[in-house]
C-alpha positions, 0 to 999 in steps of 0.5 A: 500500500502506499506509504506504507514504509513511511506509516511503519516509521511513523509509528515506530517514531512516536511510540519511541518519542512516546518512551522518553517522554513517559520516562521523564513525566514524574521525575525533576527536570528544568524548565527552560523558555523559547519565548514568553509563554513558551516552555521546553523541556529535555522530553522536548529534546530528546524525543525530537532528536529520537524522531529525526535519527528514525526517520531521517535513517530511513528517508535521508532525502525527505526535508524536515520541519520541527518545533525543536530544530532551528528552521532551514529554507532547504525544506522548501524545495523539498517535494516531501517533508516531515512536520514534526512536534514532539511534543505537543502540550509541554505546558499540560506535561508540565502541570501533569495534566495527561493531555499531550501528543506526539505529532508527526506527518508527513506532507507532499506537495504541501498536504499530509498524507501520513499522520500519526498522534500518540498520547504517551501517558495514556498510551493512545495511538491515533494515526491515518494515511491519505485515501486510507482512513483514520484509525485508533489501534484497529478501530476505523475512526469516524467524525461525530453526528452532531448537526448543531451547535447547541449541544455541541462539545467543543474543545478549548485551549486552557491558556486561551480560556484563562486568557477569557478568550472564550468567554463569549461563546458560552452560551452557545454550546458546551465548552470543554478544557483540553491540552494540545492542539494535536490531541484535540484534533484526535478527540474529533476525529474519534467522534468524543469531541464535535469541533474545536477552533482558535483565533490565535497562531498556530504553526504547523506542527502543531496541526499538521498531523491532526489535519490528515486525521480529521479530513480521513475520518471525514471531517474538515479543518480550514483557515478562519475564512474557510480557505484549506490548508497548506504546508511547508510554507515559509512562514509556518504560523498559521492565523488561527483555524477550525476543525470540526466534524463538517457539519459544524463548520459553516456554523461555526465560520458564521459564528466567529466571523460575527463582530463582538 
C-alpha cells in the first residue's frame, strides 16, 4: 500500500518519542523558555532528536520541519517533508495534566498524507494515511453526528480560556478544557469531541498531523475564512483555524466571523 514504509516509521517514531517522554513525566527536570509563554523541556529534546535519527535513517532525502530544530529554507524545495512536534502540550506535561501528543506527518506537495498522534501517558495511538482512513489501534475512526451547535462539545485551549478568550461563546454550546492542539484534533476525529477552533497562531506542527486525521475520518479543518490548508510554507504560523466534524463548520465560520 502506499506509504506504507513511511506509516511503519511513523509509528515506530512516536511510540519511541512516546518512551522518553513517559520516562521523564514524574521525575525533576528544568524548565527552560523559547519565548514568553513558551516552555521546553529535555522530553522536548530528546524525543525530537529520537524522531529525526528514525526517520531521517530511513528517508535521508525527505526535508524536515520541527518545533525543536532551528528552521532551514532547504525544506522548501523539498517535494516531501516531515512536520514534526514532539511534543505537543509541554505546558499540560508540565502541570501533569495527561493531555499531550506526539505529532508527526508527513506532507507532499504541501498536504499530509501520513499522520500519526500518540498520547504517551495514556498510551493512545491515533494515526491515518491519505485515501486510507483514520484509525485508533484497529478501530476505523469516524467524525461525530452532531448537526448543531447547541449541544455541541467543543474543545478549548486552557491558556486561551484563562486568557477569557472564550468567554463569549458560552452560551452557545458546551465548552470543554483540553491540552494540545494535536490531541484535540484526535478527540474529533474519534467522534468524543464535535469541533474545536482558535483565533490565535498556530504553526504547523502543531496541526499538521491532526489535519490528515480529521479530513480521513471525514471531517474538515480550514483557515478562519474557510480557505484549506497548506504546508511547508515559509512562514509556518498559521492565523488561527477550525476543525470540526463538517457539519459544524459553516456554523461555526458564521459564528466567529460575527463582530463582538
Amino acid at each position: 500500500m502506499q506509504w506504507e514504509k513511511e506509516q511503519t516509521c511513523a509509528l515506530k517514531a512516536a511510540r519511541a518519542a512516546g518512551e522518553i517522554i513517559r520516562s521523564h513525566y514524574h521525575t525533576r527536570y528544568a524548565v527552560d523558555y523559547k519565548g514568553k509563554d513558551s516552555p521546553v523541556t529535555i522530553a522536548d529534546r530528546d524525543a525530537n532528536h529520537k524522531i529525526h535519527e528514525i526517520l531521517q535513517s530511513e528517508f535521508p532525502d525527505d526535508g524536515w520541519l520541527s518545533e525543536e530544530t532551528v528552521d532551514s529554507p532547504a525544506r522548501l524545495s523539498c517535494r516531501r517533508v516531515w512536520v514534526v512536534d514532539p511534543m505537543d502540550g509541554t505546558k499540560e506535561f508540565i502541570q501533569k495534566i495527561p493531555e499531550l501528543a506526539v505529532s508527526i506527518a508527513l506532507v507532499e506537495d504541501g498536504n499530509p498524507v501520513v499522520g500519526v498522534a500518540y498520547n504517551p501517558i495514556q498510551d493512545q495511538l491515533f494515526w491515518a494515511v491519505h485515501g486510507q482512513g483514520a484509525w485508533h489501534d484497529d478501530r476505523r475512526l469516524h467524525v461525530s453526528q452532531v448537526t448543531q451547535l447547541q449541544g455541541a462539545t467543543i474543545l478549548a485551549s486552557r491558556s486561551e480560556s484563562k486568557r477569557g478568550e472564550w468567554k463569549k461563546f458560552s452560551t452557545q454550546f458546551h465548552i470543554q478544557q483540553t491540552g494540545s492542539a494535536a490531541y484535540k484534533m484526535a478527540l474529533i476525529a474519534t467522534g468524543d469531541a464535535d469541533a474545536t477552533f482558535t483565533l490565535v497562531p498556530k504553526n504547523e506542527w502543531d496541526i499538521c498531523a491532526g489535519v490528515l486525521l480529521i479530513e480521513e475520518a471525514g471531517g474538515i479543518v480550514s483557515h478562519l475564512d474557510g480557505q484549506p490548508l497548506r504546508f511547508n510554507q515559509a512562514k509556518t504560523l498559521l492565523q488561527g483555524l477550525v476543525a470540526s466534524n463538517g457539519r459544524l463548520h459553516p456554523h461555526l465560520l458564521r459564528l466567529i466571523a460575527q463582530p463582538r
